[in-house]
C-alpha positions as a Markdown table, in Angstrom:
| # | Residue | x | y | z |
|---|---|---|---|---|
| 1 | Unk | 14.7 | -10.6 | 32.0 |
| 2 | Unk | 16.4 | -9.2 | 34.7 |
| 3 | Unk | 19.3 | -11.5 | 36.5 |
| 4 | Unk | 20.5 | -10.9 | 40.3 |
| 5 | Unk | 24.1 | -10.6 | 41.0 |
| 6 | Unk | 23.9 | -13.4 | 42.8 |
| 7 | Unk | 23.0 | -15.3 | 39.6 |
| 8 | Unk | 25.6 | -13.6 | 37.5 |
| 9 | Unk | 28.0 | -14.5 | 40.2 |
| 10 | Unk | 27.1 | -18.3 | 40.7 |
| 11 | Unk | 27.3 | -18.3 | 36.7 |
| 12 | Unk | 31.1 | -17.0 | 36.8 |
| 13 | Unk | 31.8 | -18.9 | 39.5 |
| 14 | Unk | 30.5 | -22.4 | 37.8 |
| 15 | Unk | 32.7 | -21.2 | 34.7 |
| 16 | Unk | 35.6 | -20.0 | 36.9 |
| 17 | Unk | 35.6 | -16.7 | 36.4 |
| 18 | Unk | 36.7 | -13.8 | 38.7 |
| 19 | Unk | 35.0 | -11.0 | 38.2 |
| 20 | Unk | 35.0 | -7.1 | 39.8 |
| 21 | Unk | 31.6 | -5.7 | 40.8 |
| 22 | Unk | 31.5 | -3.4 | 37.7 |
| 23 | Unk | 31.7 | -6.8 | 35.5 |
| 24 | Unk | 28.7 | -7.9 | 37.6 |
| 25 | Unk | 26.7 | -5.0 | 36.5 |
| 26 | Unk | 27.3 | -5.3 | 33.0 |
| 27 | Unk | 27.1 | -9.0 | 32.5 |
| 28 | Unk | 23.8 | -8.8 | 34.5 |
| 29 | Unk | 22.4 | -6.3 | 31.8 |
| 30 | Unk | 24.3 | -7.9 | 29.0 |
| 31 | Unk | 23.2 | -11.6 | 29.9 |
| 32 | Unk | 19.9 | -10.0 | 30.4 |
| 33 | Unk | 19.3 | -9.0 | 27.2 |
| 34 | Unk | 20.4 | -12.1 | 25.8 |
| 35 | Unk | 17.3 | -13.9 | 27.6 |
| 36 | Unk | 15.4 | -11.8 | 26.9 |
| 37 | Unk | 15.7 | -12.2 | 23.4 |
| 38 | Unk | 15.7 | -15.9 | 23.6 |
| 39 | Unk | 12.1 | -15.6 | 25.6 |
| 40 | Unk | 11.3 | -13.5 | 21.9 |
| 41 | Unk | 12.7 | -16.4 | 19.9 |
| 42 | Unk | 10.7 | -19.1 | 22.2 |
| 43 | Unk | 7.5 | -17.4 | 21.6 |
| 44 | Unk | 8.2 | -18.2 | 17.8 |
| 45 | Unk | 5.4 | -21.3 | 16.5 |
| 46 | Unk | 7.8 | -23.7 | 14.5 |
| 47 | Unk | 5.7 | -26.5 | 14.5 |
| 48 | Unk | 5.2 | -26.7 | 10.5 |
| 49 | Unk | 9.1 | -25.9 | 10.2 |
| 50 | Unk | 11.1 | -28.5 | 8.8 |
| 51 | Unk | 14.3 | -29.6 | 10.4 |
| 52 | Unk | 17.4 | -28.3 | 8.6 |
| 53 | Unk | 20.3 | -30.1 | 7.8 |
| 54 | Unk | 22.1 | -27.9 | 5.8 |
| 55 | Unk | 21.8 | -24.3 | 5.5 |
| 56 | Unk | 24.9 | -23.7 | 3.5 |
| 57 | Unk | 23.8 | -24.8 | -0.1 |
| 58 | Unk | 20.4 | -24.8 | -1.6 |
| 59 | Unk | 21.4 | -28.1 | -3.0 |
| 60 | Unk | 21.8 | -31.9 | -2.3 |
| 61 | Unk | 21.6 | -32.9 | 1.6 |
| 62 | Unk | 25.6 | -34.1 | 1.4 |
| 63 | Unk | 26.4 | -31.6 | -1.4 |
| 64 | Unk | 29.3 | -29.6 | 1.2 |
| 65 | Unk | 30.1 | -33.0 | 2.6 |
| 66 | Unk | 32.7 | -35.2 | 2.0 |
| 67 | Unk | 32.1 | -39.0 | 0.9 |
| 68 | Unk | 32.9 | -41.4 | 3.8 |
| 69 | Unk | 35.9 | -43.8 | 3.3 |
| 70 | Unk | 36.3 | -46.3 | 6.1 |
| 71 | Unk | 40.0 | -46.0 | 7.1 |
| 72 | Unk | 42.3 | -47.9 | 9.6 |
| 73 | Unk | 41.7 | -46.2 | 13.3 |
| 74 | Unk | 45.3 | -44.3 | 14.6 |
| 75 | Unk | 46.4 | -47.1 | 17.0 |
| 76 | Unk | 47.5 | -46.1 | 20.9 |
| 77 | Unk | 50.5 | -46.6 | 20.3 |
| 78 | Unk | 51.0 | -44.0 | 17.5 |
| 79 | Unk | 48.4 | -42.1 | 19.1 |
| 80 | Unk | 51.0 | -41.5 | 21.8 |
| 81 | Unk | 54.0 | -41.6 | 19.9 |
| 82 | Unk | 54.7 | -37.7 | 20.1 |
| 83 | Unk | 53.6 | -37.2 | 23.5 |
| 84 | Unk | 55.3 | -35.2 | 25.8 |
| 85 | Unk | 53.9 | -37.6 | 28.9 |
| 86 | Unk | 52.0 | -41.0 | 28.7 |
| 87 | Unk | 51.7 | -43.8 | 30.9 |
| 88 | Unk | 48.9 | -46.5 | 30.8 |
| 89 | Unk | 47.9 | -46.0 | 27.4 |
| 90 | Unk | 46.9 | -42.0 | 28.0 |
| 91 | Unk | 48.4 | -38.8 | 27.6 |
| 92 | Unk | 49.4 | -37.4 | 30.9 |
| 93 | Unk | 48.8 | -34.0 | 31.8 |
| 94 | Unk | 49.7 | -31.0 | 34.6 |
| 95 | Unk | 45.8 | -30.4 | 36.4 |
| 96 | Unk | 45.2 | -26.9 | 35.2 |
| 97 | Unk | 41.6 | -26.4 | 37.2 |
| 98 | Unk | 42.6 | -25.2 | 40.7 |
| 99 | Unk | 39.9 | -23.1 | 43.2 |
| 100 | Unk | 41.6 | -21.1 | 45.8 |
């Protein structure tokens, strides 16, 4: 599948990326080749497959889990004990997403 620069740009630009025109060609082919292989993968007929829920162990379904103890929840107040900022019951912090 073969992706414009325009797309490759909207795409950095929705994950707030700067990239040089040389990065645009080779993210185009890269990402390209990625979809293109997902296009193989959707092709696949997995109709009769069973869903998975653990692929680790051929064993019990909770055999790499841990058992489930019901615990008392970390209150607010300790929650924000060791912040560096809170105020109204939530951490405070500096905005770190700017778009010049």
């Amino acid at each position: 599948m073969k992706l414009t620069d325009e797309e490759v740009r909207y795409v950095a630009d929705l994950a707030n990326l700067r990239l040089s025109d040389e990065e645009i060609v080779r993210m185009s082919h890269d990402l390209g080749h990625i979809l293109t292989h997902i296009e193989q993968l959707n092709e696949l007929d997995t109709a009769n497959v069973p869903p998975m829920a653990q692929v680790l162990f051929e064993a019990d379904e909770v055999a790499t889990l841990r058992e489930d103890i019901p615990r008392t929840p970390l209150s607010n107040q300790d929650a924000l004990a060791n912040a560096p900022a809170s105020g109204g019951g939530y951490f405070k912090v500096p905005k770190v997403i700017e778009r010049s």
